[in-house]
PyMOL commands that place a pseudoatom at each C-alpha (Angstrom):
pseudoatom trace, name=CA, resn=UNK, resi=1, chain=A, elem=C, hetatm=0, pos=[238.680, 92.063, 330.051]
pseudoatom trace, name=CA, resn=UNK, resi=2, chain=A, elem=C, hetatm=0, pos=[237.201, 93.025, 326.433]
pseudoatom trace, name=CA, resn=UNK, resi=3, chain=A, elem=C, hetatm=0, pos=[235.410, 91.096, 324.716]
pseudoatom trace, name=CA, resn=UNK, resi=4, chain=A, elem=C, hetatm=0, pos=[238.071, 90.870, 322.029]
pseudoatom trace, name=CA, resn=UNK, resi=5, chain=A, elem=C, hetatm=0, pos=[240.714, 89.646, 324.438]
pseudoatom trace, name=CA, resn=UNK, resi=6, chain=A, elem=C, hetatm=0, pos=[238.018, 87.117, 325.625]
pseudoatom trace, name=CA, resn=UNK, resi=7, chain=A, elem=C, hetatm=0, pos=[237.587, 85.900, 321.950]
pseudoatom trace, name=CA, resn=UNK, resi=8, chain=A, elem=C, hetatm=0, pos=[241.302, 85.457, 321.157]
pseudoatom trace, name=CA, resn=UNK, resi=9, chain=A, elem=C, hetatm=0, pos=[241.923, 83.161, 324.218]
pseudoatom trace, name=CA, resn=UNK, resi=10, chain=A, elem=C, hetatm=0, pos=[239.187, 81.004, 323.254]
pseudoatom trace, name=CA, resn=UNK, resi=11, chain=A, elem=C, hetatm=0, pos=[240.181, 77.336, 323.243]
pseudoatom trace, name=CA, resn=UNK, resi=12, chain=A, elem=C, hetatm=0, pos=[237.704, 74.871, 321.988]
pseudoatom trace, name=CA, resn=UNK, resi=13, chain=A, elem=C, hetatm=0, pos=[236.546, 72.227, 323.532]
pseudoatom trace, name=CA, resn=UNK, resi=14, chain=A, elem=C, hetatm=0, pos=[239.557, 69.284, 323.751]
pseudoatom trace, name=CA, resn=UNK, resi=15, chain=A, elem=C, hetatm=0, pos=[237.081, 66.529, 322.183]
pseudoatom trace, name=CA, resn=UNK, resi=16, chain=A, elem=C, hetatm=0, pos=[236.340, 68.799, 319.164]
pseudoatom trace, name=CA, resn=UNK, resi=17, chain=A, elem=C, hetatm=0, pos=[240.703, 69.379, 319.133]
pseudoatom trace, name=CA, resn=UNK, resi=18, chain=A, elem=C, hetatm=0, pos=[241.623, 65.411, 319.818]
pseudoatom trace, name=CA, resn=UNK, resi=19, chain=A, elem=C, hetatm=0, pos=[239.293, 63.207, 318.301]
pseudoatom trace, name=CA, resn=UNK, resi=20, chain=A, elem=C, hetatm=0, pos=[238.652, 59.694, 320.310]
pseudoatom trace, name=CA, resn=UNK, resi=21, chain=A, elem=C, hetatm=0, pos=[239.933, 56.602, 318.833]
pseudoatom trace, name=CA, resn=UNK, resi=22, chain=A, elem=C, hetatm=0, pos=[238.136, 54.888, 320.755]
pseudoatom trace, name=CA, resn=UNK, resi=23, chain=A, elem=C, hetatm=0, pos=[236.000, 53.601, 317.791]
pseudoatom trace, name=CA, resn=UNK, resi=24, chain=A, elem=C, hetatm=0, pos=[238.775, 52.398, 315.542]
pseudoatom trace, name=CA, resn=UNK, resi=25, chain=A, elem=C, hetatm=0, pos=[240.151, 50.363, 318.375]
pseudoatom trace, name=CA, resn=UNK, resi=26, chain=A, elem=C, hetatm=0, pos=[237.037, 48.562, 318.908]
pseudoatom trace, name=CA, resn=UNK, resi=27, chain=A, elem=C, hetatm=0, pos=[236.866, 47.989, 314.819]
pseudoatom trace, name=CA, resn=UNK, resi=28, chain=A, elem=C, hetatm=0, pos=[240.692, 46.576, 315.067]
pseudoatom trace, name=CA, resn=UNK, resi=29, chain=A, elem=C, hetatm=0, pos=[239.687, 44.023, 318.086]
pseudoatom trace, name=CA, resn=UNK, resi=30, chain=A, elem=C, hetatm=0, pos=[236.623, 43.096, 316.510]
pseudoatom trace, name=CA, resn=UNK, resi=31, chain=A, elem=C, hetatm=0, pos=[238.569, 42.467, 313.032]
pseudoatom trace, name=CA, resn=UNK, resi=32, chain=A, elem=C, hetatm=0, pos=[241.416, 40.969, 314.974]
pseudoatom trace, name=CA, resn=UNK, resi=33, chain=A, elem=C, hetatm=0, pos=[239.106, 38.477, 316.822]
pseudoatom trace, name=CA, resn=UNK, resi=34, chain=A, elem=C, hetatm=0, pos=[237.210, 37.424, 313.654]
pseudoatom trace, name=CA, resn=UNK, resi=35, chain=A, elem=C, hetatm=0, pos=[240.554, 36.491, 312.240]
pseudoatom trace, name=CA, resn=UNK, resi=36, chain=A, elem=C, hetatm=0, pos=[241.661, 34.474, 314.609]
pseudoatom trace, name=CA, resn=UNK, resi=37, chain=A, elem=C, hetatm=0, pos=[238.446, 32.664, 315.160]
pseudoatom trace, name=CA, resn=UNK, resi=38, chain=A, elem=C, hetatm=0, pos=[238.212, 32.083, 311.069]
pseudoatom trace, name=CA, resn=UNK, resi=39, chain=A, elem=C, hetatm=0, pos=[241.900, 30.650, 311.533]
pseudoatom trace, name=CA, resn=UNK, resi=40, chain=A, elem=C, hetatm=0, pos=[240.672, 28.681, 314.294]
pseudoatom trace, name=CA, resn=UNK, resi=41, chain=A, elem=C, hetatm=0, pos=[238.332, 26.930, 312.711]
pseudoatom trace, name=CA, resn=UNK, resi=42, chain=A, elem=C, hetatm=0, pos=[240.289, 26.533, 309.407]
pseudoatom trace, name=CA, resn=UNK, resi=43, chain=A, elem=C, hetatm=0, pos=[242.776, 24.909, 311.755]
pseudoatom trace, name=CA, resn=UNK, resi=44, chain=A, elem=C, hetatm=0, pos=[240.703, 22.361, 313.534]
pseudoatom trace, name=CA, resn=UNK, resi=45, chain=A, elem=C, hetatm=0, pos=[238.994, 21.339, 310.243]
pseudoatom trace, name=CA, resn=UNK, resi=46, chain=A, elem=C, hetatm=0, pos=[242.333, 20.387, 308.712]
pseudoatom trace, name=CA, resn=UNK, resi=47, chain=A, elem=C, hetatm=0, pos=[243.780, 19.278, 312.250]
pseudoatom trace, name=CA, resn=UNK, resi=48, chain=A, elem=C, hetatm=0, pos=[240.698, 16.585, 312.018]
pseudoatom trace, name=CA, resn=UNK, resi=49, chain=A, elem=C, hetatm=0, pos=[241.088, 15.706, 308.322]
pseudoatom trace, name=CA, resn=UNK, resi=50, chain=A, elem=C, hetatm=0, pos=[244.522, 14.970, 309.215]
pseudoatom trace, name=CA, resn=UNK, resi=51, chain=A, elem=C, hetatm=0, pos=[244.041, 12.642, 312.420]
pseudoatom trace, name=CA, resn=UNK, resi=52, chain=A, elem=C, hetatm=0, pos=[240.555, 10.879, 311.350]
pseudoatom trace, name=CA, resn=UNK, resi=53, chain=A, elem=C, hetatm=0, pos=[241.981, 10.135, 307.542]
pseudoatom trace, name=CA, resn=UNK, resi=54, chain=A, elem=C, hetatm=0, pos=[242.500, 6.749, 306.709]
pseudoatom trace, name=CA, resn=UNK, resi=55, chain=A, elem=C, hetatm=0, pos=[243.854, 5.628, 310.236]
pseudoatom trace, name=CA, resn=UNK, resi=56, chain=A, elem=C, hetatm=0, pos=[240.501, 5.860, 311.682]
pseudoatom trace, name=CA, resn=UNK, resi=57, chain=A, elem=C, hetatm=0, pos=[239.361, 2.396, 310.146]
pseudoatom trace, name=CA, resn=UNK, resi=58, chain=A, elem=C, hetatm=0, pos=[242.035, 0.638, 311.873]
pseudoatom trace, name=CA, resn=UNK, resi=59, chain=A, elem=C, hetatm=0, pos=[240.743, 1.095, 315.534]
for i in range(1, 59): cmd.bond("trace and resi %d" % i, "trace and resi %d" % (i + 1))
show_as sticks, trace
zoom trace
């Protein structure tokens, strides 16, 4: 085989071809979680403004 057949066969490497996404996943979760955890606690802070209001005084 010549070296010019050798060259025009070449195939890169497959992780220079098909990048990971990898990365971007972990960004999405770690957005994802944040959210829901901000949402949590948004939640319970209204959820105990609601149930301690003015009914609290009466126990």
């Amino acid at each position: 085989m010549s070296e010019e057949e050798k060259d025009s066969h070449y195939l890169p490497a497959r992780k220079q071809i098909h990048r990971s996404e990898k990365g971007k996943w972990a960004i999405l979760f770690y957005r994802i979680l944040l959210t829901l955890l901000v949402l949590l606690v948004i939640g319970l802070g209204i959820w105990g403004v609601f149930f301690t209001g003015d009914n609290s005084s009466q126990l």
